[in-house]
PDB file of N, CA, C and O in Angstrom:
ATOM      1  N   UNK A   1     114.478 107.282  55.225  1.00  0.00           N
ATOM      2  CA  UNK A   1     114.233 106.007  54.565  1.00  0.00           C
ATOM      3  C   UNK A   1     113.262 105.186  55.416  1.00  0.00           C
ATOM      4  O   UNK A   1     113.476 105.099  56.625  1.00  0.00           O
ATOM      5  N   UNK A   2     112.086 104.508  54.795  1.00  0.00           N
ATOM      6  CA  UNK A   2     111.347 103.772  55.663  1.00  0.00           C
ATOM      7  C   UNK A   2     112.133 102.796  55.940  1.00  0.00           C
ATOM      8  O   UNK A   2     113.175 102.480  55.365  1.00  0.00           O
ATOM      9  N   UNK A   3     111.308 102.012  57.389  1.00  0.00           N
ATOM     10  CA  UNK A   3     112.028 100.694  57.862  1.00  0.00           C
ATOM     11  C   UNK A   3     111.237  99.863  57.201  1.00  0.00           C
ATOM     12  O   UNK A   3     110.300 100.207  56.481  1.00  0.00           O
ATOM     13  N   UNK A   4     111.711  98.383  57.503  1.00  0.00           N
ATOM     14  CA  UNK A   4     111.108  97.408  56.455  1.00  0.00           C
ATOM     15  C   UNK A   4     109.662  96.781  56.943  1.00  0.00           C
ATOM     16  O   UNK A   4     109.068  95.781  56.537  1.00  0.00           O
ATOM     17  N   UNK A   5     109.332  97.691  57.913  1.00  0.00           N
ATOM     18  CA  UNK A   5     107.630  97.353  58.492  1.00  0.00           C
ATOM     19  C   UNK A   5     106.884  98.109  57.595  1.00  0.00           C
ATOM     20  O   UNK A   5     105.763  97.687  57.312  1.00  0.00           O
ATOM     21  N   UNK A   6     107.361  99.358  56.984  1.00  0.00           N
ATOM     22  CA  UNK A   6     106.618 100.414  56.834  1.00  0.00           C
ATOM     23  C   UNK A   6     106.453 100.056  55.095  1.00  0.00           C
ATOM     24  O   UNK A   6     105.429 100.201  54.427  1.00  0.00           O
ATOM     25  N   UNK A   7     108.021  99.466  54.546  1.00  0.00           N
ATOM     26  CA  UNK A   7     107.817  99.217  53.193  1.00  0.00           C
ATOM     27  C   UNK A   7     106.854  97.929  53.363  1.00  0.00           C
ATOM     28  O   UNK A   7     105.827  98.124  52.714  1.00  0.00           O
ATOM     29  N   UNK A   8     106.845  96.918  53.894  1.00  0.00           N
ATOM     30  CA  UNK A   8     105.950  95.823  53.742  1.00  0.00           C
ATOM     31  C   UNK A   8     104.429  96.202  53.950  1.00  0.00           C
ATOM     32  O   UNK A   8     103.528  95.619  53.348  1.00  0.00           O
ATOM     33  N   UNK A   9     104.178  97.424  55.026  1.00  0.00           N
ATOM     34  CA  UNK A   9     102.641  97.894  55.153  1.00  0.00           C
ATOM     35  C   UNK A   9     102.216  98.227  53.731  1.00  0.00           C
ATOM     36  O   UNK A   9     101.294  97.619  53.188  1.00  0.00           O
ATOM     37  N   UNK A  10     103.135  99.535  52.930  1.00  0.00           N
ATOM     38  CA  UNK A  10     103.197 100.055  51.662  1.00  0.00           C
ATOM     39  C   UNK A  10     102.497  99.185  50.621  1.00  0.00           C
ATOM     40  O   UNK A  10     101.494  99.376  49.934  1.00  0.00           O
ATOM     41  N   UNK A  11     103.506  97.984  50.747  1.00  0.00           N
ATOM     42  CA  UNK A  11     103.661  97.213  49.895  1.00  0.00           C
ATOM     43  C   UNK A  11     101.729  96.706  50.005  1.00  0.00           C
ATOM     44  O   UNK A  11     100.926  96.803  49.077  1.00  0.00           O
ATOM     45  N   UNK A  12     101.496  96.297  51.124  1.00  0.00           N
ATOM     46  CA  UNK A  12     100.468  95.228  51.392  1.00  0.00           C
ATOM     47  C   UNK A  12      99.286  95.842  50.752  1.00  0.00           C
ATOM     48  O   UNK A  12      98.369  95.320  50.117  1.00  0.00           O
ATOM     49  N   UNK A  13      99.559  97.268  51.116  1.00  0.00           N
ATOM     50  CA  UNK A  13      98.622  98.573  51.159  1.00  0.00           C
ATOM     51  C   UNK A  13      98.301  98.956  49.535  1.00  0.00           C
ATOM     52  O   UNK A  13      97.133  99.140  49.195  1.00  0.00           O
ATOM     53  N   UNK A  14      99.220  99.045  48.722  1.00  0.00           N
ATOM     54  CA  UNK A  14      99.193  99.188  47.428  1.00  0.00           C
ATOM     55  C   UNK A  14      98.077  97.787  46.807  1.00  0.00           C
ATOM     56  O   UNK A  14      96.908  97.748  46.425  1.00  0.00           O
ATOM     57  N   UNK A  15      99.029  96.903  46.946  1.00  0.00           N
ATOM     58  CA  UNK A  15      98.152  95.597  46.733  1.00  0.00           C
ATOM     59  C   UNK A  15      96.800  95.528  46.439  1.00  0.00           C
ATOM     60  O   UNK A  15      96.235  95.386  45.355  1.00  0.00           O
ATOM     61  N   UNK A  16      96.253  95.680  47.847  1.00  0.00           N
ATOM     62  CA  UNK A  16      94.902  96.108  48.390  1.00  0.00           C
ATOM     63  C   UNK A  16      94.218  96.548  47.200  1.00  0.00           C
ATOM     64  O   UNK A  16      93.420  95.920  46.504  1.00  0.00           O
ATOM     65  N   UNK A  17      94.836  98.221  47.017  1.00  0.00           N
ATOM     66  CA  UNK A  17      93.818  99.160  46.537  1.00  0.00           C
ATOM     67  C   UNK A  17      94.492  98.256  44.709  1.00  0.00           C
ATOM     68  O   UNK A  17      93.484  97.769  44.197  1.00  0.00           O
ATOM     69  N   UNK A  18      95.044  98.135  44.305  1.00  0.00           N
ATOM     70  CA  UNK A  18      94.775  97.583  42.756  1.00  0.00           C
ATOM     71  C   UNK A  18      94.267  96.295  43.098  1.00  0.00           C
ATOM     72  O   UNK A  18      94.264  95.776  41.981  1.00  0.00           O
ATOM     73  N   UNK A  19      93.779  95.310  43.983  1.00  0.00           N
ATOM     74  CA  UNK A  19      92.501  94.232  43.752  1.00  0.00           C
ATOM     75  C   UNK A  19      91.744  94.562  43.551  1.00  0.00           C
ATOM     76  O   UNK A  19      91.070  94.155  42.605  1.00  0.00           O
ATOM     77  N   UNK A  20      91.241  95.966  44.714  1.00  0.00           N
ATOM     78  CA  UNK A  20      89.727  96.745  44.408  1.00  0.00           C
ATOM     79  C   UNK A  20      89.756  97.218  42.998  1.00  0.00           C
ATOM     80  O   UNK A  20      88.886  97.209  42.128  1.00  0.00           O
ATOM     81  N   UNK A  21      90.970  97.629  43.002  1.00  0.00           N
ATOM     82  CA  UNK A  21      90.547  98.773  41.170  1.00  0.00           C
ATOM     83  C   UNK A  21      89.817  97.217  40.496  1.00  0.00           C
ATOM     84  O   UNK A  21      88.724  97.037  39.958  1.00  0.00           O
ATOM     85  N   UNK A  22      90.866  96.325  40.778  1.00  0.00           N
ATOM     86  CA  UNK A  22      91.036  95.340  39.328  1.00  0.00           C
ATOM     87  C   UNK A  22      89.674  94.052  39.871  1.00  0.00           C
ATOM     88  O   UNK A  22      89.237  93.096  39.230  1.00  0.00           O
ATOM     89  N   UNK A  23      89.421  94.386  40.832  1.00  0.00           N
ATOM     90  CA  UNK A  23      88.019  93.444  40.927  1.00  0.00           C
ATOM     91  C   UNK A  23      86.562  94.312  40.509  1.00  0.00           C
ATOM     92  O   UNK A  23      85.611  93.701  40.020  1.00  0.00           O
ATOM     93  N   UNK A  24      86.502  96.120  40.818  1.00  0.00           N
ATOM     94  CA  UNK A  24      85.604  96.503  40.181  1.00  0.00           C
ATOM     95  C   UNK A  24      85.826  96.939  38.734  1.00  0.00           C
ATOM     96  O   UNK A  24      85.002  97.584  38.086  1.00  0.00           O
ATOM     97  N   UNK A  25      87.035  96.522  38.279  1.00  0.00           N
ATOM     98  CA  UNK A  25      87.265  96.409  36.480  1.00  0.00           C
ATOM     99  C   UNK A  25      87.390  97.990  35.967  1.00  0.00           C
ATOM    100  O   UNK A  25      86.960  98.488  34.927  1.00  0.00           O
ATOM    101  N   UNK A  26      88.143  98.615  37.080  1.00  0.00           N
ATOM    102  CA  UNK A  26      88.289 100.146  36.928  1.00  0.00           C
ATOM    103  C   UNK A  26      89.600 100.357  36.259  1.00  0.00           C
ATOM    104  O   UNK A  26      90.557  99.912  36.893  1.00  0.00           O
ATOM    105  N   UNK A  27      89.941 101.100  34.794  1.00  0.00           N
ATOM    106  CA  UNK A  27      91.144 101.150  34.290  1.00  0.00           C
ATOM    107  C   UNK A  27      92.254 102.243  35.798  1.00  0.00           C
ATOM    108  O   UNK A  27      91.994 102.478  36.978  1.00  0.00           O
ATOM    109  N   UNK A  28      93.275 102.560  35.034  1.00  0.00           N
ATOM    110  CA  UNK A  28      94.000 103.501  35.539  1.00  0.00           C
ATOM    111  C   UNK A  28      93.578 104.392  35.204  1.00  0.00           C
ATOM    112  O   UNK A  28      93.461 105.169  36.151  1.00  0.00           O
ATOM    113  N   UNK A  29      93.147 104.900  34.061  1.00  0.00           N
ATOM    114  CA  UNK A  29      92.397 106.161  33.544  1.00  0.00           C
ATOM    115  C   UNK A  29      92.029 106.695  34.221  1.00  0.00           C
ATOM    116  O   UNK A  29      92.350 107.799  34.661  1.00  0.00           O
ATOM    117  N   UNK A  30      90.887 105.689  34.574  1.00  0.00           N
ATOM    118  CA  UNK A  30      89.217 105.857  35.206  1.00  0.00           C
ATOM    119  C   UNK A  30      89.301 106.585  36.585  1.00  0.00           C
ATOM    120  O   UNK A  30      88.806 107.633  37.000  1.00  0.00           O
ATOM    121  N   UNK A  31      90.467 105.228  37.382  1.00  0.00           N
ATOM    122  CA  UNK A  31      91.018 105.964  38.560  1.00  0.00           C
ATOM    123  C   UNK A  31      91.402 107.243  38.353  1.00  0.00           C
ATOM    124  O   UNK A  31      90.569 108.032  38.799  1.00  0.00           O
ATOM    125  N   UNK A  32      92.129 107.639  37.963  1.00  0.00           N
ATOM    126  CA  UNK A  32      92.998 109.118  37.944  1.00  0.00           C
ATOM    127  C   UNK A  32      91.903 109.684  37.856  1.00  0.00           C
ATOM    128  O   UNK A  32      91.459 109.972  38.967  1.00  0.00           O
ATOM    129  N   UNK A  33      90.901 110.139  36.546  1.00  0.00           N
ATOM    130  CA  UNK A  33      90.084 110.691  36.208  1.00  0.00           C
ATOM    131  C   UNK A  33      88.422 110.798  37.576  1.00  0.00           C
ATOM    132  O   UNK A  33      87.460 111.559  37.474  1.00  0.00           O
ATOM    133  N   UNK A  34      88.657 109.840  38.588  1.00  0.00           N
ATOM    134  CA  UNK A  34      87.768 109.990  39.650  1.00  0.00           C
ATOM    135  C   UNK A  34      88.049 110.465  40.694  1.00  0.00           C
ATOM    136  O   UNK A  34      87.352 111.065  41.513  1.00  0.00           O
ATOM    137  N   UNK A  35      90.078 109.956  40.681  1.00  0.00           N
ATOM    138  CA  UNK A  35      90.549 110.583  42.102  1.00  0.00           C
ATOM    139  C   UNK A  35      91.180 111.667  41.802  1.00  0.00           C
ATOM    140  O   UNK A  35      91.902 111.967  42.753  1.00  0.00           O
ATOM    141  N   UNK A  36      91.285 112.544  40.792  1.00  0.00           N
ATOM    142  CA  UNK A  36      92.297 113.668  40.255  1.00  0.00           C
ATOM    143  C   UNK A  36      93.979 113.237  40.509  1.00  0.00           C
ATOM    144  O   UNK A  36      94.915 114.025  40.644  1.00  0.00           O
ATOM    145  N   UNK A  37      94.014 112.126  40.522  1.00  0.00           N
ATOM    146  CA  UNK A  37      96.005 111.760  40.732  1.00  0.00           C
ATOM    147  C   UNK A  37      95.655 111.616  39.342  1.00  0.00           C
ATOM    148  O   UNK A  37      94.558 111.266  38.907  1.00  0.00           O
ATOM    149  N   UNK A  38      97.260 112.083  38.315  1.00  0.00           N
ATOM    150  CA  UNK A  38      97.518 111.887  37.153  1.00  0.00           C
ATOM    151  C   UNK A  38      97.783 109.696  37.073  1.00  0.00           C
ATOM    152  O   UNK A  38      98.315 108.818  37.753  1.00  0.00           O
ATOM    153  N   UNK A  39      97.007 109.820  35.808  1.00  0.00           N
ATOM    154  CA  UNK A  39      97.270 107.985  35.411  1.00  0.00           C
ATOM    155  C   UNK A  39      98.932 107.414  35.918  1.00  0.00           C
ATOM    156  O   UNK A  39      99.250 106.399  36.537  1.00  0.00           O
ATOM    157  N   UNK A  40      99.792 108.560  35.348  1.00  0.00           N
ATOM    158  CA  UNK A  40     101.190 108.269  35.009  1.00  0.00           C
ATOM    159  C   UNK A  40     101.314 107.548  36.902  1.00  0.00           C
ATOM    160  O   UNK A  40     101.691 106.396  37.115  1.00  0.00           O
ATOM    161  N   UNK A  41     100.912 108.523  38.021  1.00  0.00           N
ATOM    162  CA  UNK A  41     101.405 108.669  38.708  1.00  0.00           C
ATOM    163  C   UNK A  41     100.870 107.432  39.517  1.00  0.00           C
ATOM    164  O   UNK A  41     101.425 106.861  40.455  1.00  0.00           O
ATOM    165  N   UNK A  42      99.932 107.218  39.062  1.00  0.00           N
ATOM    166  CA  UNK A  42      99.023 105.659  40.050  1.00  0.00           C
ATOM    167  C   UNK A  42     100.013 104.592  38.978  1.00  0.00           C
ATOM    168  O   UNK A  42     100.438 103.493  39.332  1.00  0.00           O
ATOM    169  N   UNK A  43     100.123 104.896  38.324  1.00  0.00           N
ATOM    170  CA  UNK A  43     101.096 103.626  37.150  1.00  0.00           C
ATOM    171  C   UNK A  43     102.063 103.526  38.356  1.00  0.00           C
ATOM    172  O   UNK A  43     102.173 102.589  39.147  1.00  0.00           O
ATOM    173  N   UNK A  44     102.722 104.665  38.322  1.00  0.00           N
ATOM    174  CA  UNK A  44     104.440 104.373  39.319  1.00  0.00           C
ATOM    175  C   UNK A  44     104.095 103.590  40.923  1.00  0.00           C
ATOM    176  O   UNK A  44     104.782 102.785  41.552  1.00  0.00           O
ATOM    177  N   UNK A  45     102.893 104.139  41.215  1.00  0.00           N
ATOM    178  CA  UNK A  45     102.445 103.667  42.554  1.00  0.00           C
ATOM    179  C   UNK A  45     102.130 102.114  42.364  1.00  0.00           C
ATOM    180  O   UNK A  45     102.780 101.466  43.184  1.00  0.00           O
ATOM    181  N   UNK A  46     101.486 101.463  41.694  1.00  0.00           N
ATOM    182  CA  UNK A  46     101.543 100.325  41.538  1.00  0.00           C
ATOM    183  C   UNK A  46     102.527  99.139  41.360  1.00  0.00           C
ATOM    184  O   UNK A  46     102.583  97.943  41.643  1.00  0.00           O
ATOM    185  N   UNK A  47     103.352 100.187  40.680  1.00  0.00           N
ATOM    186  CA  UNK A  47     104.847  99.639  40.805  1.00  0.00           C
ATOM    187  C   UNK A  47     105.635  99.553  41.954  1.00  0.00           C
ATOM    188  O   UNK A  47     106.503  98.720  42.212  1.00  0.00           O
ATOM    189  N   UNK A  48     105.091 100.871  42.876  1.00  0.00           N
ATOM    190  CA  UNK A  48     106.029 100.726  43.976  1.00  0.00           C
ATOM    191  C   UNK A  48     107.168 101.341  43.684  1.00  0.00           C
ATOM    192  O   UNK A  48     108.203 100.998  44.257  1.00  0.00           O
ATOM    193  N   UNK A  49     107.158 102.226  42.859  1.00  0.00           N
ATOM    194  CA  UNK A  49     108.189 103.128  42.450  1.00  0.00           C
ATOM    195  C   UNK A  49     107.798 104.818  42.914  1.00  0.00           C
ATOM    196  O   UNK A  49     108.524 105.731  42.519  1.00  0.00           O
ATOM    197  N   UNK A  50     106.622 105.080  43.754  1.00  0.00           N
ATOM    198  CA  UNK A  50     106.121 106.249  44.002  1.00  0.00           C
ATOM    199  C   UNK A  50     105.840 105.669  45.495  1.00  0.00           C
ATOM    200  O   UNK A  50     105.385 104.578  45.839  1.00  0.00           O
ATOM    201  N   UNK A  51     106.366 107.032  46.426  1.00  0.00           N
ATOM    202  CA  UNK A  51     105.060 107.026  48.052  1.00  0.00           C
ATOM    203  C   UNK A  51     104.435 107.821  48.135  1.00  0.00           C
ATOM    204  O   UNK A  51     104.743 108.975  48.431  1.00  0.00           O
ATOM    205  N   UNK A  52     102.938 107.207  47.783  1.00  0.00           N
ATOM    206  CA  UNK A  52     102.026 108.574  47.627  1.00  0.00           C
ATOM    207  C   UNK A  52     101.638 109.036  48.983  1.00  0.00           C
ATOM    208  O   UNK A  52     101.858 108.281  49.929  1.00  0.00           O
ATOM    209  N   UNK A  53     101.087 110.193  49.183  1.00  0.00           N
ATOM    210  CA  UNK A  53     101.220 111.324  50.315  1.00  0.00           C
ATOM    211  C   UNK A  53      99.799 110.401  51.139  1.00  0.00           C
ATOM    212  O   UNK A  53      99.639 109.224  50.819  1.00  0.00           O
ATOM    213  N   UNK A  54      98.948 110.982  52.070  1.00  0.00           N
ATOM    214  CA  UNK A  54      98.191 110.459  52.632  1.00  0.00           C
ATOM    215  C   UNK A  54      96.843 111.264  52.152  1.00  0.00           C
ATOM    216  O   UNK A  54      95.691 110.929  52.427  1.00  0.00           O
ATOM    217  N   UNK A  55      97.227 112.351  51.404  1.00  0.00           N
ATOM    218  CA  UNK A  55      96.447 112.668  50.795  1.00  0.00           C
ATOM    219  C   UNK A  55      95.518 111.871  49.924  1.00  0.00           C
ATOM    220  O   UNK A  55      94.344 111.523  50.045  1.00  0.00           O
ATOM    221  N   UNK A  56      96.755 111.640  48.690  1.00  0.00           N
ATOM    222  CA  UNK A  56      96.380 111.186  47.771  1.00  0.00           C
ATOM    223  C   UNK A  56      95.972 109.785  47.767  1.00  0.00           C
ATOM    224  O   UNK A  56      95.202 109.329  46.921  1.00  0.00           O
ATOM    225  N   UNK A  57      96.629 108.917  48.970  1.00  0.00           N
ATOM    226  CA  UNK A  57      95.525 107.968  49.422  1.00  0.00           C
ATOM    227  C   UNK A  57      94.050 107.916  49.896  1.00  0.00           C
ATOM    228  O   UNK A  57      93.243 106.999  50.043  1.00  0.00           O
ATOM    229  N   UNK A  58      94.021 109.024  50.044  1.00  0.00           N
ATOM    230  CA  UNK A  58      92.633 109.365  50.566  1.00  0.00           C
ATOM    231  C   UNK A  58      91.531 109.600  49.788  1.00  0.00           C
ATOM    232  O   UNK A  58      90.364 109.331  50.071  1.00  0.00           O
ATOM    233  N   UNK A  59      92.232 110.453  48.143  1.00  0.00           N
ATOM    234  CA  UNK A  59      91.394 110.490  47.062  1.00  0.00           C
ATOM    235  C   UNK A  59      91.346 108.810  46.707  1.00  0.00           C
ATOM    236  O   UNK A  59      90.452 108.062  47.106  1.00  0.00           O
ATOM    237  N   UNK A  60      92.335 108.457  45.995  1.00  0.00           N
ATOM    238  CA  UNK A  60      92.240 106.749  45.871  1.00  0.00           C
ATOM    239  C   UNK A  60      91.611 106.033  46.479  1.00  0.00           C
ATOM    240  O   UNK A  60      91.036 105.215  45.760  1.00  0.00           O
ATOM    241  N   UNK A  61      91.407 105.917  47.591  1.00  0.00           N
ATOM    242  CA  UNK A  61      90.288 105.185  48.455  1.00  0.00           C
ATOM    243  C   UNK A  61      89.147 105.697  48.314  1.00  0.00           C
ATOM    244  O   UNK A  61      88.269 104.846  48.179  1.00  0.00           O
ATOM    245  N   UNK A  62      88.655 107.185  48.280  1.00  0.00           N
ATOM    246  CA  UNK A  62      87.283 107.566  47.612  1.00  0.00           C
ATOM    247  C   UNK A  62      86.387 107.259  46.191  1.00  0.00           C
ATOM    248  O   UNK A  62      85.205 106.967  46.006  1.00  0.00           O
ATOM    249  N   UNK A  63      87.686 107.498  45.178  1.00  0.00           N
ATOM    250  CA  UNK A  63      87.316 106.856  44.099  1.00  0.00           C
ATOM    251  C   UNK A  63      86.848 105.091  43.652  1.00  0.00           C
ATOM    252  O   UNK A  63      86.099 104.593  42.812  1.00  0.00           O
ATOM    253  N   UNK A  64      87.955 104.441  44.968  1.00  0.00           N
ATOM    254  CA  UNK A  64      87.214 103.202  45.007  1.00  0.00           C
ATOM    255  C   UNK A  64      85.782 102.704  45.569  1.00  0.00           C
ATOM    256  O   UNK A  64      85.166 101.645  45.453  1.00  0.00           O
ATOM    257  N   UNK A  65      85.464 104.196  46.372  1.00  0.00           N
ATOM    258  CA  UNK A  65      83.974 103.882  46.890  1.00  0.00           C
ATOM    259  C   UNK A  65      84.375 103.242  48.480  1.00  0.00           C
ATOM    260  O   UNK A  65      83.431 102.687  49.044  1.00  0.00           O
ATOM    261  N   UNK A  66      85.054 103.262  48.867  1.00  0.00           N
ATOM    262  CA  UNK A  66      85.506 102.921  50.352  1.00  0.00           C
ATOM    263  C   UNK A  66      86.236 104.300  51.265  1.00  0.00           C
ATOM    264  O   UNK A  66      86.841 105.223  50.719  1.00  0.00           O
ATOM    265  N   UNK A  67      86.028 104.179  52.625  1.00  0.00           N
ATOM    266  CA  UNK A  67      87.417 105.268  53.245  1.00  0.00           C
ATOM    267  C   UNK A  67      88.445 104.535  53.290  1.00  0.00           C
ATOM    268  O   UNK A  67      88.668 103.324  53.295  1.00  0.00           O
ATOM    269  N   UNK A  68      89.150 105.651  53.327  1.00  0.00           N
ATOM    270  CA  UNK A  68      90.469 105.094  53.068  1.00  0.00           C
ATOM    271  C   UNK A  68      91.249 103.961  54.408  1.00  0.00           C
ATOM    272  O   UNK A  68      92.287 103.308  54.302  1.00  0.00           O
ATOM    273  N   UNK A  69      90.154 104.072  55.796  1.00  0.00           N
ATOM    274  CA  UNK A  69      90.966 103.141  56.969  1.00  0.00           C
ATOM    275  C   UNK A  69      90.124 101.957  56.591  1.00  0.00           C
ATOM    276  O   UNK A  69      89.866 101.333  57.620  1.00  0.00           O
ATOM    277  N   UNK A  70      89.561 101.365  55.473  1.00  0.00           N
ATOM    278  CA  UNK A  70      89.215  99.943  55.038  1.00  0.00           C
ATOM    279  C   UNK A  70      90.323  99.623  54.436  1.00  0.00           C
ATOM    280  O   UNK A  70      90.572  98.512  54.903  1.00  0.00           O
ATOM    281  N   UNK A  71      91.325  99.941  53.539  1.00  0.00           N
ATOM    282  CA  UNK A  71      92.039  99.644  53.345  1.00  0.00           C
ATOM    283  C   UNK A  71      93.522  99.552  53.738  1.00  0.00           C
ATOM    284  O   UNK A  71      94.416  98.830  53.295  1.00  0.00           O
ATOM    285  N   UNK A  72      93.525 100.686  54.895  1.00  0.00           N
ATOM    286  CA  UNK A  72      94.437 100.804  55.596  1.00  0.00           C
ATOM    287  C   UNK A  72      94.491  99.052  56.722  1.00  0.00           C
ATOM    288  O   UNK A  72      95.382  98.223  56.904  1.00  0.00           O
ATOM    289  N   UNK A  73      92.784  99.197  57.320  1.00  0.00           N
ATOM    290  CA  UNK A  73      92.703  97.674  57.852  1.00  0.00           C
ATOM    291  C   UNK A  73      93.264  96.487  57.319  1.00  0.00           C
ATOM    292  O   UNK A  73      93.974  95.673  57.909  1.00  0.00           O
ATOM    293  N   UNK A  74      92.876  96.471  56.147  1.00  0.00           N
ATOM    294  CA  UNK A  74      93.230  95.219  55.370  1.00  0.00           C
ATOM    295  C   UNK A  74      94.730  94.790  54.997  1.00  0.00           C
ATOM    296  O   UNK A  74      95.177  93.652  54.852  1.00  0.00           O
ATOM    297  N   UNK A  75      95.424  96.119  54.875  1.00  0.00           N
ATOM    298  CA  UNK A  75      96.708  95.552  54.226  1.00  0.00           C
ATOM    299  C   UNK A  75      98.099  95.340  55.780  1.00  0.00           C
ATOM    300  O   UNK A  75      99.236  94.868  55.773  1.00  0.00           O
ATOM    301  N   UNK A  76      96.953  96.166  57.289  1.00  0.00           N
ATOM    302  CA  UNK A  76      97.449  96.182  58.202  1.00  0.00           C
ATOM    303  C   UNK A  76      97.342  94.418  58.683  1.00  0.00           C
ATOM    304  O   UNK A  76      98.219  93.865  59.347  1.00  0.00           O
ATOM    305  N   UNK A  77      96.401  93.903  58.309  1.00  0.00           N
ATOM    306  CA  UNK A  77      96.066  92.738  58.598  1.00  0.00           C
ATOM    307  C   UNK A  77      96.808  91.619  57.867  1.00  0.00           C
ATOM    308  O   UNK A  77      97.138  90.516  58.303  1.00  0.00           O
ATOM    309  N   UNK A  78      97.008  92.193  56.565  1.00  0.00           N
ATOM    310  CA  UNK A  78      97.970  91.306  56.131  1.00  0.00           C
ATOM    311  C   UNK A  78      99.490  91.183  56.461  1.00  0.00           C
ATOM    312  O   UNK A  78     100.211  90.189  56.546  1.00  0.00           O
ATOM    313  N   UNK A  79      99.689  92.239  56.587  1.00  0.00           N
ATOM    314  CA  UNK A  79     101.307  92.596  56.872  1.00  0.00           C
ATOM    315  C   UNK A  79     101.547  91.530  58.060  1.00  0.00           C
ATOM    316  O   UNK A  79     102.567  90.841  58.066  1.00  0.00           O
ATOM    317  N   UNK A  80     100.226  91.390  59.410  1.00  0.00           N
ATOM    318  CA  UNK A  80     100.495  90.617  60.756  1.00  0.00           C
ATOM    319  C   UNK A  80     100.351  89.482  60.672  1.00  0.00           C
ATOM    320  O   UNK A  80     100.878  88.755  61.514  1.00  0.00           O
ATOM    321  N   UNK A  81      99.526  88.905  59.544  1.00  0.00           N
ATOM    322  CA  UNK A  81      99.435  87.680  59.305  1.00  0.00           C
ATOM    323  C   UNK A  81     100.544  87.167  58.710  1.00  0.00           C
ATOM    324  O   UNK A  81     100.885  86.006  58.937  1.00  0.00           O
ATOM    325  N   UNK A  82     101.197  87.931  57.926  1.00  0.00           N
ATOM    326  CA  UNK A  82     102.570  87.376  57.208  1.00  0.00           C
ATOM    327  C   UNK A  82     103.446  87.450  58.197  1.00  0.00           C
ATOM    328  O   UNK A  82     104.190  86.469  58.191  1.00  0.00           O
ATOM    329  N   UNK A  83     103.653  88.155  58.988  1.00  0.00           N
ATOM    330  CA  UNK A  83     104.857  88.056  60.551  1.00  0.00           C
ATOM    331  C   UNK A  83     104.941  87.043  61.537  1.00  0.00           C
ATOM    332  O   UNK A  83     105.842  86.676  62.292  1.00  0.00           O
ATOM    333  N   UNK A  84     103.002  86.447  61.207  1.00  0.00           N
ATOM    334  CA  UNK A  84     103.115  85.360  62.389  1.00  0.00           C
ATOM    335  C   UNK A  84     103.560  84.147  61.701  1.00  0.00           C
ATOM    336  O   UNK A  84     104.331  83.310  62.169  1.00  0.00           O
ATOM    337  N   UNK A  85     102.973  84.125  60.482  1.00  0.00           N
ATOM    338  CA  UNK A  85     103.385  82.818  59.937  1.00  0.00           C
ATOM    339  C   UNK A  85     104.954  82.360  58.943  1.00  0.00           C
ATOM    340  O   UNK A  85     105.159  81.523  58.064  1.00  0.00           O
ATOM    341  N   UNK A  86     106.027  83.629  59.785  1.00  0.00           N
ATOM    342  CA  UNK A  86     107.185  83.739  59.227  1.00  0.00           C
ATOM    343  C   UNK A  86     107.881  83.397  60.550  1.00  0.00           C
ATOM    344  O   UNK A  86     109.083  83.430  60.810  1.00  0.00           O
ATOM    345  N   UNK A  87     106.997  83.110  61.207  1.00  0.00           N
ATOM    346  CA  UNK A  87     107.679  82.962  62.775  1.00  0.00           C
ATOM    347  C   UNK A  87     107.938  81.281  62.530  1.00  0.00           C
ATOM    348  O   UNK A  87     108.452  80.600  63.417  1.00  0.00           O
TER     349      UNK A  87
END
């Protein structure tokens, strides 16, 4: 079972990559159909009802046109910013 650093990274991390989808106006389709993950399965991931492998983060971050440690940065950055200002 993850600890609750790892679900909040997850969490931050998911986030991330559906702003990018949903700021370059990319369906779920589109995604699946660029990164080969089935639609169904980026659906559950968005939900946070799936932990996708590091693989398949890796296609997902390609299809967004980024590597995948830009987004790894970003949601790492958020996760620390939310810790300090919970202090």
């Amino acid at each position: 079972m993850p600890s609750k650093d790892a679900d909040a990274f997850l969490e931050a991390l998911v986030k991330v990559m559906l702003e990018a989808r949903q700021r370059q106006k990319i369906s779920q389709e589109s995604w699946a159909t660029a990164s080969g993950i089935d639609r169904a399965s980026i659906s559950r991931l968005e939900r946070l009802e799936r932990i996708p492998s590091i693989l398949a983060l890796y296609d997902l971050a390609k299809a967004l046109g980024s590597p995948l440690h830009v987004f790894v940065e970003k949601a790492h950055k958020s996760v620390a910013d939310t810790k300090k200002t919970s202090k």
